[in-house]
N, C-alpha and C positions, 0 to 999 in steps of 0.2 A: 494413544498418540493423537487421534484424531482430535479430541479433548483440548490439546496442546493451543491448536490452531484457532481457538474460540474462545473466545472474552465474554465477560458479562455485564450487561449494563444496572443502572440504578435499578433497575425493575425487574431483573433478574432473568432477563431475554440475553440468551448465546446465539453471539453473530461468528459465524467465521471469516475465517480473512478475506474470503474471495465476496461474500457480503458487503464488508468493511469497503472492500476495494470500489467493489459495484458504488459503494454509496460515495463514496472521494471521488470519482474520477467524474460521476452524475451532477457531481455539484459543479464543476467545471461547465459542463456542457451535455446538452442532452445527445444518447447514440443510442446506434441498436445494437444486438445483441453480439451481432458479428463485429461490428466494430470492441467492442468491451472484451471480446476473446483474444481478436487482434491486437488489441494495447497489451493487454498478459503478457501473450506470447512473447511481445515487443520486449515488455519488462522483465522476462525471464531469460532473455537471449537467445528467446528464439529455439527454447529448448524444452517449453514446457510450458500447455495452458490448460486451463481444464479441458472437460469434453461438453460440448455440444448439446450432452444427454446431463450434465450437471446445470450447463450454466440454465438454459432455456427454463429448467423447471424450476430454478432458483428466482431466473427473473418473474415467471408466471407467482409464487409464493410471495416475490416481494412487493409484486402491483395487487394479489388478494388481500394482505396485510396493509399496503394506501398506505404503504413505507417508498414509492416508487410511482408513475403514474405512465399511461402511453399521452408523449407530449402531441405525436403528430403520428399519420401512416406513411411512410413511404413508397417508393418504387414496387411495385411487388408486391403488395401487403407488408413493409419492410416496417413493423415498429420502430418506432422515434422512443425511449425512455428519458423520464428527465426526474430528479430526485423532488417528491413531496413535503408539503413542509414539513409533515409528519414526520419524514426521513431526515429532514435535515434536520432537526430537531434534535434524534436520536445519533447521527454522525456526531451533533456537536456535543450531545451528551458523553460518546464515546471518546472524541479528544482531548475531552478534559479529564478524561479516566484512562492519558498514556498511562500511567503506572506499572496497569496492569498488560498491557500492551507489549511495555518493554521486558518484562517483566518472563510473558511467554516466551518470546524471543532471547532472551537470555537462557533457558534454554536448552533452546539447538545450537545457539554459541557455543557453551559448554561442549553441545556434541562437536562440532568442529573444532574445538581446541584439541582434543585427546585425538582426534584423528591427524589431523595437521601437525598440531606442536603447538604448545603455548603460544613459542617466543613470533608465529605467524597472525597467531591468534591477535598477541599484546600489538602487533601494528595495524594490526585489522582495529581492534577497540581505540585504539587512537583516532583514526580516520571514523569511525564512528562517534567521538566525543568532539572534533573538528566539525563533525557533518553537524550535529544538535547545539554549536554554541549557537548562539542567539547573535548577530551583528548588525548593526544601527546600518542603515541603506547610508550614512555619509563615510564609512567604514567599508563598505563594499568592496569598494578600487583598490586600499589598501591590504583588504582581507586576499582579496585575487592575489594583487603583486607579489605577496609573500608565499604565498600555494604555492604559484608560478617559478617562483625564486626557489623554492622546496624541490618541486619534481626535478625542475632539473640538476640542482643538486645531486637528485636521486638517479637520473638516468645515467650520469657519468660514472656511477659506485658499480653500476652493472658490469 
């Protein structure tokens, strides 16, 4: 299972998710450690982030590899990380190799279909093929209105 969670890149290096995440969110902006648990949690709803004794030793592995670097110290001796180019290298190696991405994730969709019900599932994969269309930023306003126009559609069917 744990296998599930881990992609390979060109060169035959398994990242797991929380890796993957580490290197997405670094390329935004450089944090410490606590802050990257914190956005997890954040992203999971507050229901579920690693531990403390994962992340820390992951980030230590990914500044030995110079996939990662300490950008600055902080308050405290508080590491600052910001992604290397090396890292970002291998992120953008990784986004160009969705395939396999979606791929894992497809899945635990499956698990959640037979648990849920397809016919939950089949609206879930919609709003996920909505979420992945690609729309031109002069499109934006229009793409919104029509969401906008959707849910509420939808909240009156409740």
């Amino acid at each position: 299972m744990v296998e599930l969670l881990k992609c390979t890149n060109k060169k035959g290096k398994k990242l797991g998710l929380i890796t993957i995440y580490i290197f997405h969110t670094l390329k935004k902006k450089p944090k410490s450690g606590y802050e990257i648990l914190s956005e997890i949690r954040q992203k999971c709803g507050n229901e579920w982030s690693p531990s403390k004794g994962t992340i820390y030793p992951l980030l230590k592995q990914l500044e030995q590899e110079q996939l990662i670097r300490i950008k600055n110290v902080g308050p405290r001796s508080k590491n600052i990380f910001e992604l290397s180019p090396k890292g970002r290298r291998l992120l953008l190696s990784m986004c160009k190799e969705k395939k396999e991405l979606k791929e894992r994730f497809s899945y635990f969709r499956n698990l959640f279909a037979d648990i849920l019900g397809q016919e939950k599932m089949d609206i879930f994969n919609l709003i996920l093929e909505i979420k992945e269309t690609s729309i031109t930023k002069s499109k934006k306003g229009e793409v919104k209105r029509i969401l906008q126009n959707c849910l509420s559609k939808l909240k009156k069917i409740e």
